[in-house]
N, C-alpha and C positions, 0 to 999 in steps of 0.2 A: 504494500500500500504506500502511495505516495501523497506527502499533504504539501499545503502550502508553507510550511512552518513548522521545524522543531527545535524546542529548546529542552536540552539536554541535560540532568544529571544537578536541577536547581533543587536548591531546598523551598518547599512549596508550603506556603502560608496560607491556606486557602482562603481563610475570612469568615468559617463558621467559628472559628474560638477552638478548635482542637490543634494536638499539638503539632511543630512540623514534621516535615516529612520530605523524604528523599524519591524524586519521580522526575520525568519526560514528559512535556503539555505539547500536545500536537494540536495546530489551528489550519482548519480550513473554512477558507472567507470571514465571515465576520466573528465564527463561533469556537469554541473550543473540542478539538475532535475528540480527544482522549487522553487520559492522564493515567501515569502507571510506568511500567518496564516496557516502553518503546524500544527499547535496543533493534530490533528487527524490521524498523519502520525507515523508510526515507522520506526525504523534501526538498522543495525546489529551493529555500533556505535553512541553514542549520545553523543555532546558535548552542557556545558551550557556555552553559551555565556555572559549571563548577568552583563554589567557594561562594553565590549570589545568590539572595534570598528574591523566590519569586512570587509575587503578591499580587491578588486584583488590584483595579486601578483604584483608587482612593476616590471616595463621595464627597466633595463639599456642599454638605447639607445646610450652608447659611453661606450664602455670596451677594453682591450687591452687582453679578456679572450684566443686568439684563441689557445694555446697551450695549457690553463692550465685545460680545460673542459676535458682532454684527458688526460695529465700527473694527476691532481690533482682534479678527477670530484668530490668530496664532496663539493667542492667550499662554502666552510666555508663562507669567507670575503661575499660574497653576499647572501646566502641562511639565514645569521645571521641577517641583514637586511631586510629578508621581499625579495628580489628579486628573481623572476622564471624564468624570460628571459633575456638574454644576448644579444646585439647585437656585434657584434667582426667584426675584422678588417676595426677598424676607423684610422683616419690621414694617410691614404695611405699604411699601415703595416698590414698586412695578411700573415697568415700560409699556404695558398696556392692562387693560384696555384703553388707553391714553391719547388724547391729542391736546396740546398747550400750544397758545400764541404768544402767553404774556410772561411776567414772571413765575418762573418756577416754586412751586409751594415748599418749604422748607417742610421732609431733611428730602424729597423727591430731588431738589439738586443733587444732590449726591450722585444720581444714575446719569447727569448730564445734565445739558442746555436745552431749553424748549423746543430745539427744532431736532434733539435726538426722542421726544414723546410722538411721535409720529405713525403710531399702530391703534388704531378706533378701534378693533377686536383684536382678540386673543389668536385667532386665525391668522389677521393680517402681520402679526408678532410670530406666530411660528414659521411661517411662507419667509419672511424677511430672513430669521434665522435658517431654516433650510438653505435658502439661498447665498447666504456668507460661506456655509460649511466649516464652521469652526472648527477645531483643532479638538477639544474636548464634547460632547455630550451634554446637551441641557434640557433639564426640567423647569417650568414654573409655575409660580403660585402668582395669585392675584392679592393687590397690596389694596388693604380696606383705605389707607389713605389715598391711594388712587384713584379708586371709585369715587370719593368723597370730591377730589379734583372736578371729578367732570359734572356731579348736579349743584354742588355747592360754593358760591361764592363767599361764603362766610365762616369758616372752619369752628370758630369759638363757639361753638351752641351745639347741641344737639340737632341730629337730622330730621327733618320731618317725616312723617308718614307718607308723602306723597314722595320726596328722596330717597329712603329705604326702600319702598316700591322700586322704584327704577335702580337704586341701586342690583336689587336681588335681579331682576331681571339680567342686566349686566353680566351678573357674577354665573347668575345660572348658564348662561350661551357659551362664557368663556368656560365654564365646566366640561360641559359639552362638547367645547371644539379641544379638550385632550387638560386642561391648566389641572394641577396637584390638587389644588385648595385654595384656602383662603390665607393671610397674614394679616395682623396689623403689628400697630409700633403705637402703642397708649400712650408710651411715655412721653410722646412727642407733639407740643403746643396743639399741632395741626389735626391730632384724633384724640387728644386729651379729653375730649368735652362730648366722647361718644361714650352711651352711658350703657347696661347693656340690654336698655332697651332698644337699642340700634344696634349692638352687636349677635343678639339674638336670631334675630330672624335672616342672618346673612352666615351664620355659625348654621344653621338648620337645615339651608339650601346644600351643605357643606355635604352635611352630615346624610342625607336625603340623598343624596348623588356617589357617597361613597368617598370623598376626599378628606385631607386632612387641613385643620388648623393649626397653625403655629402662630407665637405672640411674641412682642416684645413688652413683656410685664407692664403694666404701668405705672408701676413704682419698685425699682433695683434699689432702693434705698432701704429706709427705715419703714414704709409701709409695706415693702416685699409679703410680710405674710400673709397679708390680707389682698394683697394683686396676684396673688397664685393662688388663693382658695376662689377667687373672680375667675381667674381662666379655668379653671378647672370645673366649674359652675358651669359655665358659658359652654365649654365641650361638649359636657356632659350633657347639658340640658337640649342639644344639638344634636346629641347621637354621634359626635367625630371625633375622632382620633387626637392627642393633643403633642405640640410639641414647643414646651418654654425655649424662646430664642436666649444663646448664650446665657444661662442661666448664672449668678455672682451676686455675691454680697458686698454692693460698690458702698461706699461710702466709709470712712474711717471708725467712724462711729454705729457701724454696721459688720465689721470684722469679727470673724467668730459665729459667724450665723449661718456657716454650712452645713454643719449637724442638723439644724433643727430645718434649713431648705430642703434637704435630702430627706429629715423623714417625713416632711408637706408630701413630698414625691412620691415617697415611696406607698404613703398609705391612700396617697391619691390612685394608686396603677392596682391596687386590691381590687378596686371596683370598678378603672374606667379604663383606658391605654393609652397610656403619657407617656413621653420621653423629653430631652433635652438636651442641645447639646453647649459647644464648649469650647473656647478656645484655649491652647495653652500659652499665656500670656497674663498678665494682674495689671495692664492698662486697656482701658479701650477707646476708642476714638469713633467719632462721629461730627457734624456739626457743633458749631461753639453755643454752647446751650447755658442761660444764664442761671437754667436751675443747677446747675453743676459747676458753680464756679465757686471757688472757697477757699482760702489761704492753708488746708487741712492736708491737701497733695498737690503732686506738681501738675501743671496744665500745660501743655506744649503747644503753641500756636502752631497748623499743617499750612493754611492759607487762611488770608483775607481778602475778599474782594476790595475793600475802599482802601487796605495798606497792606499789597503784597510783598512789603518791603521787609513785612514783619514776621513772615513764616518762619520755622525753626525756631522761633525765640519761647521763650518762660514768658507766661501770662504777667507776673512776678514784676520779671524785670522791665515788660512794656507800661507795665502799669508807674513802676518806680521812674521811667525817664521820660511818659507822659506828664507826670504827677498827680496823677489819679487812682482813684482806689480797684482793684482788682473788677469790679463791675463796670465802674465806668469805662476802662480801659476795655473789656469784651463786648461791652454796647458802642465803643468805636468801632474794634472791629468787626463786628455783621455787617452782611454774613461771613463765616472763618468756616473754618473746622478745627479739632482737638484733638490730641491724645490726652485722656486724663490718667493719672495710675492711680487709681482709688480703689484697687482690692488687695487680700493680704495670699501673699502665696501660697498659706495651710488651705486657707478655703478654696482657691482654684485647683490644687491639687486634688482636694476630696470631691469634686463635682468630676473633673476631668475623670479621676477613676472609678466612678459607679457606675455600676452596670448597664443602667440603663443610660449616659449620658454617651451621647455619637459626637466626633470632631467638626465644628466648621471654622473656615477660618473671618469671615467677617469682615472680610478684606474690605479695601476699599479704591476701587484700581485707579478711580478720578481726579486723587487725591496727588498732588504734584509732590506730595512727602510723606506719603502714605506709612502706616504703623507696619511694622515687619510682619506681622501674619498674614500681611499679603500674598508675599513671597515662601514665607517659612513654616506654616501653622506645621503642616503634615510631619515633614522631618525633623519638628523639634520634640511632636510626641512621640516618634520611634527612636529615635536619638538619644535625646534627651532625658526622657523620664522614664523610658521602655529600658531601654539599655544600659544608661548610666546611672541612673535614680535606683531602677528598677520599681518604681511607683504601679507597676504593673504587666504583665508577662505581654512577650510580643506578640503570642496570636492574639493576645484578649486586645491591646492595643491595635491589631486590623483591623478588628471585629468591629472596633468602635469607628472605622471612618470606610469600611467597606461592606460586608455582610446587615450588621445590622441597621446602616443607614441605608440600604437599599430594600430590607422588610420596612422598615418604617415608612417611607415613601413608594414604595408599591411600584420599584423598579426591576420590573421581571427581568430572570435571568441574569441579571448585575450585581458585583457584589461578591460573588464565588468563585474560586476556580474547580471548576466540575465540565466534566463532559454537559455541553449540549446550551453552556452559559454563554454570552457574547464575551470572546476574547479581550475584555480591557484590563491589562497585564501594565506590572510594573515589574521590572528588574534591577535590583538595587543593592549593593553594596555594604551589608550592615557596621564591616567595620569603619570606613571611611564616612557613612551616612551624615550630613552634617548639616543644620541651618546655617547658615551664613548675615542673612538678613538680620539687621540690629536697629534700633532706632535712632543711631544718627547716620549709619547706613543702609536704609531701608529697602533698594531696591538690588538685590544677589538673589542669585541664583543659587541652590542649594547645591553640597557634593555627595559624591555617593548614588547617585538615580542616573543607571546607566543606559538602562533604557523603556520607553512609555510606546504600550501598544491601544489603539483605542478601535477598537470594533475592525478586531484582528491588523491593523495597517501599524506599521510601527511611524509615531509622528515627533518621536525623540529619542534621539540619540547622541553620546558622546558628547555633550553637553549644549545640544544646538537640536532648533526643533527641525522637524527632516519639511521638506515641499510639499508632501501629500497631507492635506486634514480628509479624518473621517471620522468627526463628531454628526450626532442627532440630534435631533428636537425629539424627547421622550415626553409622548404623551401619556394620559394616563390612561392605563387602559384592565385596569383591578380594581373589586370595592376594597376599601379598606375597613375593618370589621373595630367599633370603637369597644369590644369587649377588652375585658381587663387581660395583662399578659402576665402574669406568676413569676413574681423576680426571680425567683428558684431558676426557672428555666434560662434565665438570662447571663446567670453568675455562669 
């Protein structure tokens, strides 16, 4: 028998959480033919693996990709990591169902300029990506603050019943034409003031159709406990599936409150099907948000639009050579963006390693000085806290950004290395494996990720992405079931 492809004699990770293991993966076209003692097999390419750990391709289940899969499909920052699938439009912010003339609603800048919201359906968003042929694989969710975009000129209030109508309408067609679910992002001015009796009946359409919801809490701070017993509410009372975005205990005066996050979670998943997932990093970035501004941690100005002179600087110090106090100085510069560090590394570390939380990195690719998990997220949890911490064994560390973000999101056949899965293979190096990305160097490439195969086509190698893309627009095409999932099973 002769395939398109064999790789020879790797050690095979496969992404269910069991331990490795020594085999030959033969791929013909986009799938995986067979795995085992090949020895007797040929192919029209043969690679030797020996001494290289071979892994599916890595899920980022929280990316802010949805415009860049289409303006910038080589998508460098994640195909350089090892990552094949994207999921896009998290924290409420989506490219479509979208069309903008005027100013961009804050944090939707983030995905771009108003003339990159250019998709009115979710169809005409998948049709555009098909036709880029991006490098990696993407899935997406519809961003409740998007929706809000197109019937709402007013964002401070609650929506009306004649808005939520049109919204659910909206959200159901883009269900329809293949989109994951639903997202929002509470915490942000612009869906703050949706209460959930607006979030309700758009959580139900979710749940009705088989998709999932994800959140970005609407309060990481000191309300945290009471905004995760709301989304978990809101899920449930939907019938769907739920997934806390980047889950963390920000705030200084919030440190120490991953124990009691993790058992919200966990006694939440007894009765309903939650996850969460997680960057490995204790700062995060987003828009320069005034609720977040406090002499308590450091604040990194990324960009300002009115003083882009002042990027890379400490909030701190612009504030000390404007002569104004730490607010005033952030209300000069909006709009910006931020990195803040406002969590403590015990708590990111206990979210990163529970079972039920999956990696995403939360990047943010628009960003002219973007936070290092743009580039780094993936090899810094195999690296870093797999291998050198050992904060957690390395299949359980695949599990969490391959295997199980691929059940959670109801991305058939992805996710595994098994006969009969789509070939999206990473080959990688574990002793050399390294983030490189830092935050005053933020854009490196990682070492160690020899090479990235995505829907069997290898689209990187030797540290340069190869000519051919053969990423997908993954629609959905499974219900996803919001019954409870038995941690037992997960450990």
């Amino acid at each position: 028998m002769r395939h398109d492809l064999l790789i020879r004699r790797a050690r095979v990770i496969d992404g269910t959480g069991r331990e490795p293991f020594m085999a030959d993966v033969a791929v013909d076209g986009e799938r995986i033919a067979a795995v085992g003692d090949l020895r007797d097999r040929e192919a029209v390419e043969t690679i030797d693996a020996e001494g290289l750990c071979l892994t599916p391709g890595f899920i980022d289940v929280h990316t802010h990709d949805d415009t860049n899969v289409i303006r910038t499909p080589e998508m460098l920052p994640k195909l350089s990591q090892g990552v094949t699938t994207v999921v896009v439009g998290n924290c409420g912010i989506s490219a479509s169902p979208v069309t903008l003339t005027g100013e961009v609603p804050d944090p939707m800048n983030l995905l771009g300029e108003a003339v990159d919201f250019a998709y009115p359906s979710f169809a005409a968003y998948a049709k555009a990506v098909e036709a880029a042929r991006p490098a990696v694989n993407v899935a997406a969710l519809i961003g409740h603050t998007s929706l809000r975009s197109q019937v709402m000129g007013d964002f401070h209030r609650p929506a009306s019943a004649d808005e939520i109508a049109r919204m659910r309408v909206t959200l159901e067609q883009a269900l329809a034409e293949g989109a994951m679910g639903l997202s929002s992002g509470l915490a942000y001015h612009n869906a703050y003031h949706a209460p959930d009796s607006e979030m309700a009946p758009l959580v139900a359409v979710v749940g009705k159709t088989g998709g999932l919801y994800t959140t970005h809490l609407r309060d990481e701070f000191a309300g945290q406990a009471a905004a995760m017993d709301e989304a978990f509410a809101t899920a449930r009372q939907g019938g769907a599936p739920l997934v806390i975005s980047h889950l963390k205990c920000a705030g200084a005066g919030n440190w120490g409150q991953a124990p009691r996050a993790l058992m919200q979670l966990e006694q939440a998943a007894e009765r309903q099907r939650v996850h969460c997932d997680c960057y490995p990093y204790t700062a995060g970035s987003s828009t320069l948000d005034l609720g977040q501004v406090t002499d308590e941690i450091a604040i990194t100005i990324t960009w300002s639009q009115p003083h882009p002179e002042q990027a890379r600087r400490q909030l701190v110090d612009i504030a000390h050579d404007w002569g104004m106090s730490l607010m005033e100085a952030a209300r000069h510069l909006q709009p910006a963006g931020a990195v803040y560090h406002n969590m403590s590394e015990d708590d990111m570390r206990q979210v990163l390693s529970h079972p039920l939380a999956m990696v995403g990195s939360d990047g943010l690719p628009n960003d002219p000085h973007p936070h290092p998990r743009l580039w780094g997220a993936f090899p810094r949890v195999l690296a870093h806290y797999s291998r050198d911490l050992a904060l957690m064994p390395l299949p359980e560390a695949v599990r969490k950004m391959t295997g199980l973000s691929a059940a959670t999101f109801g991305l058939v056949d992805r996710g595994e290395i098994r006969s009969g899965a789509f070939a999206d293979l990473v080959l990688l190096d574990l002793e050399t494996l390294q983030d490189t990305a830092d935050y005053d160097v933020p854009v490196a490439a990682a070492r160690g990720i020899e090479r990235v195969l995505v829907n069997g086509t290898t689209t990187y190698a030797d540290g340069k992405p190869c000519q051919t893309r053969n990423g997908k627009m993954l629609r959905r095409s499974q219900a996803l079931s919001p019954a409870a999932s038995p941690l037992t099973s997960l450990s």
